[in-house]
mmCIF file of the N, C-alpha and C atoms, coordinates in Angstrom:
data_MODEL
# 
_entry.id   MODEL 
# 
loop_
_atom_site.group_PDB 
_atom_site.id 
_atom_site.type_symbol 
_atom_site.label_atom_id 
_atom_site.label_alt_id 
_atom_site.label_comp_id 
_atom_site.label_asym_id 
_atom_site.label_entity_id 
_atom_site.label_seq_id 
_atom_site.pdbx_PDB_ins_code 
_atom_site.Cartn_x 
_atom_site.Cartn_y 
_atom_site.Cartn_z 
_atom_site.occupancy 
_atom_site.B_iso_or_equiv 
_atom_site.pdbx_formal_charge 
_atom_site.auth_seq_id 
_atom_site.auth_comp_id 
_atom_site.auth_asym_id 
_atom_site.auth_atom_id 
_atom_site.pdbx_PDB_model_num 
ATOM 1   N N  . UNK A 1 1  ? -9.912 -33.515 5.327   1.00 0.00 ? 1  UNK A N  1 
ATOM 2   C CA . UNK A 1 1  ? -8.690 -33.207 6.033   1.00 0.00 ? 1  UNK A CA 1 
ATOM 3   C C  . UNK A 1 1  ? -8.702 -31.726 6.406   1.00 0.00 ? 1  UNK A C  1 
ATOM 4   N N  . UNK A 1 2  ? -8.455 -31.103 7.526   1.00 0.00 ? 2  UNK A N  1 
ATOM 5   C CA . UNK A 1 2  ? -8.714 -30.069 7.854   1.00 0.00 ? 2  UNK A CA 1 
ATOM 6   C C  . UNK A 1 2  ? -7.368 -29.175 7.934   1.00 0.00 ? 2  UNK A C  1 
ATOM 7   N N  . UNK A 1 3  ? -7.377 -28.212 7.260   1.00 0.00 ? 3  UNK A N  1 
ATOM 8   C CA . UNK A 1 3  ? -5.976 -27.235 7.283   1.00 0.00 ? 3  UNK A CA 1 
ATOM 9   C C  . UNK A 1 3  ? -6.160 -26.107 8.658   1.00 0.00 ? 3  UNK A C  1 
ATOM 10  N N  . UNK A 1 4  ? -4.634 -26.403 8.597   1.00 0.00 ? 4  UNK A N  1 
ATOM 11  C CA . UNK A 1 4  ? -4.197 -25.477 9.917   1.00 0.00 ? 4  UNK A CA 1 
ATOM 12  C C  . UNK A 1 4  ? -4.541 -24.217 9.925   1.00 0.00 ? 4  UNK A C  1 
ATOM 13  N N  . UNK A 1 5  ? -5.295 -23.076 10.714  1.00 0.00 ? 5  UNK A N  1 
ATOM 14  C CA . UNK A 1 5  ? -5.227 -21.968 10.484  1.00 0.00 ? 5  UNK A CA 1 
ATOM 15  C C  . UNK A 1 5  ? -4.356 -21.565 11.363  1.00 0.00 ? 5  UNK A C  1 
ATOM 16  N N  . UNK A 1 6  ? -3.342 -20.525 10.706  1.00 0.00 ? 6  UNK A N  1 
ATOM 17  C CA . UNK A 1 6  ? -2.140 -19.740 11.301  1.00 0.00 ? 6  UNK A CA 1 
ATOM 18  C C  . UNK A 1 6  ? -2.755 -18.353 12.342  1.00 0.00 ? 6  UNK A C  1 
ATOM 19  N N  . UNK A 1 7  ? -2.749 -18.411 13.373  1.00 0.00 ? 7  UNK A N  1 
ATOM 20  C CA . UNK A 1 7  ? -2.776 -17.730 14.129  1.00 0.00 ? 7  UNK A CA 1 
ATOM 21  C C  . UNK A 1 7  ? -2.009 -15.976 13.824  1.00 0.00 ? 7  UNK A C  1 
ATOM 22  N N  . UNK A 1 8  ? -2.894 -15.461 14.260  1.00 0.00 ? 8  UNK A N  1 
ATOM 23  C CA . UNK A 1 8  ? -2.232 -13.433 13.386  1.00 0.00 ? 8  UNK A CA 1 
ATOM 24  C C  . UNK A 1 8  ? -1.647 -13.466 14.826  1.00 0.00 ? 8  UNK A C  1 
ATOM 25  N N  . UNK A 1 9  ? -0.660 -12.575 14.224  1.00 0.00 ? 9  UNK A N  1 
ATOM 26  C CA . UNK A 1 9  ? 0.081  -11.844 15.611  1.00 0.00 ? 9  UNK A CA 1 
ATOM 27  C C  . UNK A 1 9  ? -0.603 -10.378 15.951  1.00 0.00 ? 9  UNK A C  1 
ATOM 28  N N  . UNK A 1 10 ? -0.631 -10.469 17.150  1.00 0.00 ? 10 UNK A N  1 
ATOM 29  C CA . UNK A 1 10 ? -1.115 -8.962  18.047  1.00 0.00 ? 10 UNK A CA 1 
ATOM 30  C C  . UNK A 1 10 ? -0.060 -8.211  18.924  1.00 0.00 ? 10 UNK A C  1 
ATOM 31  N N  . UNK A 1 11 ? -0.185 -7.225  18.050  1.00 0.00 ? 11 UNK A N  1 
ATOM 32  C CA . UNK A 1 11 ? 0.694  -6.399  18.895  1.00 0.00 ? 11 UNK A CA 1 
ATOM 33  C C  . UNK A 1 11 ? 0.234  -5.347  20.408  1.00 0.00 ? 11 UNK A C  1 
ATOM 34  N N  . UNK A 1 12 ? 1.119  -5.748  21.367  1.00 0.00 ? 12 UNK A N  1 
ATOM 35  C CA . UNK A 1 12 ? 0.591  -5.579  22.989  1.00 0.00 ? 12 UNK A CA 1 
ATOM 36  C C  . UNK A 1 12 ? 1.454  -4.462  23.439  1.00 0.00 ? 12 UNK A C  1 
ATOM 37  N N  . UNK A 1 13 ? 0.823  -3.673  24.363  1.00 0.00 ? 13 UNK A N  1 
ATOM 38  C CA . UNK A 1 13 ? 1.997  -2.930  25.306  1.00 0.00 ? 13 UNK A CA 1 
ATOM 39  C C  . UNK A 1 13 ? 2.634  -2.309  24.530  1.00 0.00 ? 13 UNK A C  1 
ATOM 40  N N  . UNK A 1 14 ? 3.658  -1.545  24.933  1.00 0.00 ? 14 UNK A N  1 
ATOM 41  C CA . UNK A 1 14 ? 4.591  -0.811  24.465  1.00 0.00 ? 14 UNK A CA 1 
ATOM 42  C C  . UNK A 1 14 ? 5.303  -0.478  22.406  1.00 0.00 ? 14 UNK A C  1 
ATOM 43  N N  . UNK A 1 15 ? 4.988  -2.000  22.235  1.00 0.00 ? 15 UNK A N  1 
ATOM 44  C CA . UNK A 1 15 ? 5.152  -2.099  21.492  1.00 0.00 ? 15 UNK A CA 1 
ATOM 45  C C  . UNK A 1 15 ? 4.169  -1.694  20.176  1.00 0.00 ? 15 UNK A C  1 
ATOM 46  N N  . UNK A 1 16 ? 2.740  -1.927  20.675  1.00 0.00 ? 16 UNK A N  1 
ATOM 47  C CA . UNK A 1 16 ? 1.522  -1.344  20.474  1.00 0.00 ? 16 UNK A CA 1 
ATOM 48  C C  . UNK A 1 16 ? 1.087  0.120   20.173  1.00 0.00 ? 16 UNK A C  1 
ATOM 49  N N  . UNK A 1 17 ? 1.999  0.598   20.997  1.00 0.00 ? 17 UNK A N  1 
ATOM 50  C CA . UNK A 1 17 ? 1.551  2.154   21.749  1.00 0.00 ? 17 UNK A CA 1 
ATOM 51  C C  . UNK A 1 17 ? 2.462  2.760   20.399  1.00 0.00 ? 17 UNK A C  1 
ATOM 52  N N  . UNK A 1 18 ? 3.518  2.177   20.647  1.00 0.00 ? 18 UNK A N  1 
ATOM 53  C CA . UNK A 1 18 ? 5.033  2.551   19.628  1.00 0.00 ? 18 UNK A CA 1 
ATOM 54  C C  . UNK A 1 18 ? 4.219  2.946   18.052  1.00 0.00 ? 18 UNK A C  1 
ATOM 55  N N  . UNK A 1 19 ? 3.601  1.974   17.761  1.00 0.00 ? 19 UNK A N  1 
ATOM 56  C CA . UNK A 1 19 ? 3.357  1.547   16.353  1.00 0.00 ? 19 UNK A CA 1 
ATOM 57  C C  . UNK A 1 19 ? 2.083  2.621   16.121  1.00 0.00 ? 19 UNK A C  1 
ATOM 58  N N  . UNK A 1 20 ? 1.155  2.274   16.788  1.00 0.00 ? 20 UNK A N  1 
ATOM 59  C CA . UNK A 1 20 ? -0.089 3.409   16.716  1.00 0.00 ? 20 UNK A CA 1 
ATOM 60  C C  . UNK A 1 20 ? 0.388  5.205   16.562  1.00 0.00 ? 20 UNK A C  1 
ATOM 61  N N  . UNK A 1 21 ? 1.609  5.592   17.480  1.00 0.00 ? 21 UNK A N  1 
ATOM 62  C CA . UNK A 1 21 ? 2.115  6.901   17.323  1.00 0.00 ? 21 UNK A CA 1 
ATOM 63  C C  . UNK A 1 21 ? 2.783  6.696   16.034  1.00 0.00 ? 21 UNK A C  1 
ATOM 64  N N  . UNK A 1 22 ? 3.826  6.218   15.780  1.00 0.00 ? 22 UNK A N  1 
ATOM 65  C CA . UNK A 1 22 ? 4.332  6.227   14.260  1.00 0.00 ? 22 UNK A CA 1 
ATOM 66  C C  . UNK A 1 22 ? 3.070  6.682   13.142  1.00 0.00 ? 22 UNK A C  1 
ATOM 67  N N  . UNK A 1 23 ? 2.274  5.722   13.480  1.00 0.00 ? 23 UNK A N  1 
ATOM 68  C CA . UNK A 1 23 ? 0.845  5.301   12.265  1.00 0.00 ? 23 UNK A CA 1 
ATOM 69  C C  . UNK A 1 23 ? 0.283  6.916   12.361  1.00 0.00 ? 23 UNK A C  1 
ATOM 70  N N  . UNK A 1 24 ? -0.407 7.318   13.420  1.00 0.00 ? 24 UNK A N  1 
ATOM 71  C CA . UNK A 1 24 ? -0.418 8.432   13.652  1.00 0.00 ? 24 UNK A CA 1 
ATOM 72  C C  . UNK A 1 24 ? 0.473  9.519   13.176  1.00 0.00 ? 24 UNK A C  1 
ATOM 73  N N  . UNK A 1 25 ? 1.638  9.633   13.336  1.00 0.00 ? 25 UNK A N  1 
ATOM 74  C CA . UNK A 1 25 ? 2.543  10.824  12.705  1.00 0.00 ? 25 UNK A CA 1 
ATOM 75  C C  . UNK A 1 25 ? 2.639  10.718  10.834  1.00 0.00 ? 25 UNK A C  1 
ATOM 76  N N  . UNK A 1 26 ? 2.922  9.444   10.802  1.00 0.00 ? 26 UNK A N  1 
ATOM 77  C CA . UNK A 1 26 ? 2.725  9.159   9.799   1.00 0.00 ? 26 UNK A CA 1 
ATOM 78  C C  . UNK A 1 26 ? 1.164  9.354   8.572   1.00 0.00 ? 26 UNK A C  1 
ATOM 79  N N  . UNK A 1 27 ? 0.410  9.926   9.032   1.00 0.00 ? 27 UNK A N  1 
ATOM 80  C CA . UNK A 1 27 ? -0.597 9.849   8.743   1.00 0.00 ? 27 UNK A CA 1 
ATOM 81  C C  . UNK A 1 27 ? -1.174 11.683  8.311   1.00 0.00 ? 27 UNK A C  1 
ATOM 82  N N  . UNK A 1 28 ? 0.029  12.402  8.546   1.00 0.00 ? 28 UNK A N  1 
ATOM 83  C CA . UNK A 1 28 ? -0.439 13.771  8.866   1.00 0.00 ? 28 UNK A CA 1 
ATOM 84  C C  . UNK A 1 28 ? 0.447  14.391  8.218   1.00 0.00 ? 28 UNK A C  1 
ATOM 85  N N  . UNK A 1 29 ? 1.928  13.208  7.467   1.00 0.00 ? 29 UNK A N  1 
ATOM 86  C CA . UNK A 1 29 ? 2.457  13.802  6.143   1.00 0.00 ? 29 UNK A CA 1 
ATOM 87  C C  . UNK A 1 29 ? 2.081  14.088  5.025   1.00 0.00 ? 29 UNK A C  1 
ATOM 88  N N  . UNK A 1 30 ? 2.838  15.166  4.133   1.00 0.00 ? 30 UNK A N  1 
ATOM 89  C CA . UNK A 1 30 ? 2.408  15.276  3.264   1.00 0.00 ? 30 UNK A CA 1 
ATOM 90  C C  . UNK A 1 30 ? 2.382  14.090  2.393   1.00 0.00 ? 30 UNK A C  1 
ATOM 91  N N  . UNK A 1 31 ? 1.616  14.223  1.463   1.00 0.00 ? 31 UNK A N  1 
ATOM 92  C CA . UNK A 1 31 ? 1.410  12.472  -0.030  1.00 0.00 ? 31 UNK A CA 1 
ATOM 93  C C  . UNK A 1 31 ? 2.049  13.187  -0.991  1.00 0.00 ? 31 UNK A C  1 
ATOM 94  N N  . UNK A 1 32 ? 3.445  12.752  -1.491  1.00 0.00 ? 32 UNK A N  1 
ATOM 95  C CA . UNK A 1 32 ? 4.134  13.271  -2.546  1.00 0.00 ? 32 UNK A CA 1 
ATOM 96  C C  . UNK A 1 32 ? 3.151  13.484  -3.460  1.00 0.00 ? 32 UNK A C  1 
ATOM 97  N N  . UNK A 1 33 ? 3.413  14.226  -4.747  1.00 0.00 ? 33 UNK A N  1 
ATOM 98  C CA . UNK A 1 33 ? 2.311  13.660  -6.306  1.00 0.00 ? 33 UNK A CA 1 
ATOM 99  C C  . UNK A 1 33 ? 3.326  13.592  -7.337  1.00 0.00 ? 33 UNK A C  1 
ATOM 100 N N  . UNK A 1 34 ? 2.770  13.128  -8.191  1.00 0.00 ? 34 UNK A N  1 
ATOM 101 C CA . UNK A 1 34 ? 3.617  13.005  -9.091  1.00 0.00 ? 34 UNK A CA 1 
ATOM 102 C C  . UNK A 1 34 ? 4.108  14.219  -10.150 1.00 0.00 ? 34 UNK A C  1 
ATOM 103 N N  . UNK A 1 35 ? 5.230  13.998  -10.591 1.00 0.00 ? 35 UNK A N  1 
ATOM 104 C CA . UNK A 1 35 ? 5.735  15.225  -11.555 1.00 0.00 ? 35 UNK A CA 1 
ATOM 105 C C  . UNK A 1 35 ? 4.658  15.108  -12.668 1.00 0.00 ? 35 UNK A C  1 
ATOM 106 N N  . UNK A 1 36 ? 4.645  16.189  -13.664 1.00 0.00 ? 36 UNK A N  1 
ATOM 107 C CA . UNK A 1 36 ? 3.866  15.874  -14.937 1.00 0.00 ? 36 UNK A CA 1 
ATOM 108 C C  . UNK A 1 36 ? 4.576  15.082  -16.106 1.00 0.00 ? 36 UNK A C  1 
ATOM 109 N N  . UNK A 1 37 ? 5.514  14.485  -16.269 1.00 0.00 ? 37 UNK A N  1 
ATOM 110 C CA . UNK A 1 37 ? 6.483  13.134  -16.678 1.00 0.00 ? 37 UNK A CA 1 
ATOM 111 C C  . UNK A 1 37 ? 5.899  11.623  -16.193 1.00 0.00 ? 37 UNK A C  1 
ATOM 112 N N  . UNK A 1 38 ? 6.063  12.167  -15.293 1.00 0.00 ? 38 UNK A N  1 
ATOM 113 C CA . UNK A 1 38 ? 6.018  10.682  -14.540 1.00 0.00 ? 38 UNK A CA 1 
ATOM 114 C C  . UNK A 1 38 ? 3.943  10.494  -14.904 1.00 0.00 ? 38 UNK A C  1 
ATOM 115 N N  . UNK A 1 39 ? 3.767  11.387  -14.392 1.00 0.00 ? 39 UNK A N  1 
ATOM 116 C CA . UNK A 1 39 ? 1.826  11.618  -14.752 1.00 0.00 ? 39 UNK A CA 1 
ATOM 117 C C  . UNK A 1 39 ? 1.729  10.697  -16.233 1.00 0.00 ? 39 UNK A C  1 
ATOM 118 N N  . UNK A 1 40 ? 2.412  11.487  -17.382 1.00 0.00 ? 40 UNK A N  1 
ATOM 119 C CA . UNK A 1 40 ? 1.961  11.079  -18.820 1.00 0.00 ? 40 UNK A CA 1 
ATOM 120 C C  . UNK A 1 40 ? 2.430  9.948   -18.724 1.00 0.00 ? 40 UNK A C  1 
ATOM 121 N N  . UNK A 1 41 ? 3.550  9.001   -18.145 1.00 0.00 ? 41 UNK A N  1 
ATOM 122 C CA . UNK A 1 41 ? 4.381  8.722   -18.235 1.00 0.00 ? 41 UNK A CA 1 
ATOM 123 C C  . UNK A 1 41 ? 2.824  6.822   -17.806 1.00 0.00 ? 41 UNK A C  1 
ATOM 124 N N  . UNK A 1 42 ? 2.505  7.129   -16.976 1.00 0.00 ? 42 UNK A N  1 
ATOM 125 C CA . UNK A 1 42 ? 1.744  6.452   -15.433 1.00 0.00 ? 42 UNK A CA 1 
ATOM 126 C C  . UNK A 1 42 ? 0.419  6.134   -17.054 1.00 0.00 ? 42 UNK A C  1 
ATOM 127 N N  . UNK A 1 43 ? -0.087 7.230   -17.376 1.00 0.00 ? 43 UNK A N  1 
ATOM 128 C CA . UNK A 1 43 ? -1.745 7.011   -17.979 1.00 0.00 ? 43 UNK A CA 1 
ATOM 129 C C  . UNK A 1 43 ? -1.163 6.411   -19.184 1.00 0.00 ? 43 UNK A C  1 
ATOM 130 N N  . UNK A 1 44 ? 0.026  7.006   -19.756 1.00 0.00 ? 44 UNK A N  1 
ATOM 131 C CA . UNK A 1 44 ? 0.422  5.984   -21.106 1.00 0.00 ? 44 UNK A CA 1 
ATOM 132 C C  . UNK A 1 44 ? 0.377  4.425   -20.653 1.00 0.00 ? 44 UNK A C  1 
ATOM 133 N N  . UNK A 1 45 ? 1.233  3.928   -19.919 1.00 0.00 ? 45 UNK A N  1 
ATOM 134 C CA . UNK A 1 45 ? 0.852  2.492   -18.963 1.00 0.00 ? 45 UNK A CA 1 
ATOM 135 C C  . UNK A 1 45 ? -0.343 1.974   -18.640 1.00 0.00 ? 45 UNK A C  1 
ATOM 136 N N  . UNK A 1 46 ? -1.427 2.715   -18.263 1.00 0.00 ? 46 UNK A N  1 
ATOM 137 C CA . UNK A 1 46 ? -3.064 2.157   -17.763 1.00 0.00 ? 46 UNK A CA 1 
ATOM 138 C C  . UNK A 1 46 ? -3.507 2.732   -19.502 1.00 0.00 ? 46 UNK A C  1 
ATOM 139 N N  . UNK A 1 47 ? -3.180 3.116   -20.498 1.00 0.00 ? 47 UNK A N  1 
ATOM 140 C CA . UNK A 1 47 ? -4.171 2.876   -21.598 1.00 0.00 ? 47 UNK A CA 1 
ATOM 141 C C  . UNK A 1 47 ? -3.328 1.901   -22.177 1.00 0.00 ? 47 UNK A C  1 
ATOM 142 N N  . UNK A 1 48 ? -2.191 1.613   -22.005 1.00 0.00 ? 48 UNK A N  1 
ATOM 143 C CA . UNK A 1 48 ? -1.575 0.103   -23.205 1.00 0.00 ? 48 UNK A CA 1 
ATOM 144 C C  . UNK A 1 48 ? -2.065 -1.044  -22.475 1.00 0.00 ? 48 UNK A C  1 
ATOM 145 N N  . UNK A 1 49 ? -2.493 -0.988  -20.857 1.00 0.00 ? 49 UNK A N  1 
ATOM 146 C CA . UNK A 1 49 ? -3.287 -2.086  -19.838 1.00 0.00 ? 49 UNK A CA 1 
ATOM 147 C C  . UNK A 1 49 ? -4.314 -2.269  -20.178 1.00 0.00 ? 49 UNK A C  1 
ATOM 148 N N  . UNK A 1 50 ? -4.968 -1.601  -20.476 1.00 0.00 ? 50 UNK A N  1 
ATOM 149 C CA . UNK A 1 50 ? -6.763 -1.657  -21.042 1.00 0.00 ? 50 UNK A CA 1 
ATOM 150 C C  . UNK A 1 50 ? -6.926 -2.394  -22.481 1.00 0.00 ? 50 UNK A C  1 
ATOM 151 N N  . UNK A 1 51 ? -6.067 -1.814  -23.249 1.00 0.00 ? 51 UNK A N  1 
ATOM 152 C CA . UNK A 1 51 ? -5.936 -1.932  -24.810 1.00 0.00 ? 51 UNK A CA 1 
ATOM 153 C C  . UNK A 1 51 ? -5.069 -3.539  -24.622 1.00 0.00 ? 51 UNK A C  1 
ATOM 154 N N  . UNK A 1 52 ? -4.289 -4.589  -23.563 1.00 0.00 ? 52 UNK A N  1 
ATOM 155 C CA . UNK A 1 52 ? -3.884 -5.397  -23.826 1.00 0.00 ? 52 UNK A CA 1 
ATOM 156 C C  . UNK A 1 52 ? -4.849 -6.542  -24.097 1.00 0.00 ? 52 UNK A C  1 
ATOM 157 N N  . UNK A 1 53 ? -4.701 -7.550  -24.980 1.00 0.00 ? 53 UNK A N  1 
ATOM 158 C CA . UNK A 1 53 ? -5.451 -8.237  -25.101 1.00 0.00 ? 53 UNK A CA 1 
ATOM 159 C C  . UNK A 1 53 ? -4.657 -9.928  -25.374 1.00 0.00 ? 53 UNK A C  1 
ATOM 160 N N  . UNK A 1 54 ? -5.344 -10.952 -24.418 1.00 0.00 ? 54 UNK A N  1 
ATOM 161 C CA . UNK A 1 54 ? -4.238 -12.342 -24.038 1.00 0.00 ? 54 UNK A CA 1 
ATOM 162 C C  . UNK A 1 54 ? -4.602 -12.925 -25.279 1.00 0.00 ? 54 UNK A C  1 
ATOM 163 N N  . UNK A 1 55 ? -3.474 -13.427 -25.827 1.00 0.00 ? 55 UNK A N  1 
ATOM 164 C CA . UNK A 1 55 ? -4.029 -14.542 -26.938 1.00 0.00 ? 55 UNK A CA 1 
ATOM 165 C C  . UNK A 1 55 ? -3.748 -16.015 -26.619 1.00 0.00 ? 55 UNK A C  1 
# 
């Protein structure tokens, strides 16, 4: 039985042009970072992730 593949949408024209400048401006902000709280806060979380273990 063969499943439907859903067709992607493409964005054309104006609407196209719109999105690429955003992407563009967007692209040349600054990347927040994190406070040093939130930092200890982030690696305490990825070492109790590592150390979890499923029983």
């Amino acid at each position: 039985m063969a499943i439907t593949i859903k067709s992607v949408p493409v964005l054309e024209g104006t609407t196209a042009e719109e999105f690429v400048r955003k992407a563009e401006k967007n692209a040349l902000r600054r990347t927040p970072s994190l406070s040093k709280s939130s930092a200890k806060r982030l690696n305490k979380v990825l070492e109790k992730s590592k150390n979890f273990k499923f029983e």
